[in-house]
N, C-alpha and C positions, 0 to 999 in steps of 0.2 A: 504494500500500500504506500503510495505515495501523498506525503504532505504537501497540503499548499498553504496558500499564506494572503488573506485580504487583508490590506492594509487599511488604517484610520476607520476600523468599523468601534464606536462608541459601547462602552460597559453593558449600557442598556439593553442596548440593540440585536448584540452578542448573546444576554441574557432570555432576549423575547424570542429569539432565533429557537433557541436551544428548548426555550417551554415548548412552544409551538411544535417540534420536531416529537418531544416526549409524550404529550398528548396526543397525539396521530400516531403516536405506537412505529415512530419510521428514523431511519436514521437522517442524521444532518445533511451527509451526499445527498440525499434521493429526496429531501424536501428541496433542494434548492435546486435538482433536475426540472420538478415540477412547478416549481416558481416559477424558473426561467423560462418555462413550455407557456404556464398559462398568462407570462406577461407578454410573449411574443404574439400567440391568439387575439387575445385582447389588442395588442395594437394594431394586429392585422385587420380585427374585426374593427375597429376606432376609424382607422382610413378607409376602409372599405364605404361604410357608413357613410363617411363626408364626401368621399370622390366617387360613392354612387345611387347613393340615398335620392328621396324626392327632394327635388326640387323649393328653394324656401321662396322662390319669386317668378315671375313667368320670363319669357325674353323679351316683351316690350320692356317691362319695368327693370328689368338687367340694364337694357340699353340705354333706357333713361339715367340710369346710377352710374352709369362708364359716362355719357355726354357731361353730366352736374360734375363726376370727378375732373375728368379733365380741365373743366373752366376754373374749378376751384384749385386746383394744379397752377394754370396760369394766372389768377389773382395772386398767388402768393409767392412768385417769383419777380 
């Protein structure tokens, strides 16, 4: 078995880690396998969401919001 080593992880943290692991009856390797799975999910599923979710405006009203940006762009130069 080989050791690693994370650096500047706080008493706390280290401490919450280790509850967390002993209550789920699982070792420390294999809770932080599943962390890192179910934080990588989640961001997939976070981007997914916004880069294909409905729609928050229609495309007249987009067009309108780019035309007022751009002016407001040019006022403040």
């Amino acid at each position: 078995m080989e050791v690693k080593t994370i650096k500047d992880v706080d008493e706390e943290t280290w401490r919450e880690f280790k509850a967390i692991a002993a209550k789920n009856n699982v070792r420390m390797s294999s809770l932080l396998r599943i962390m890192i799975k179910e934080f990588e999910k989640n961001s997939k599923n976070f981007w997914n969401e916004i880069l294909n979710g409905e729609k928050l405006m229609n495309d007249k009203e987009a067009e309108e919001m780019k035309i007022l940006t751009i002016r407001l762009r040019k006022e403040l130069i």
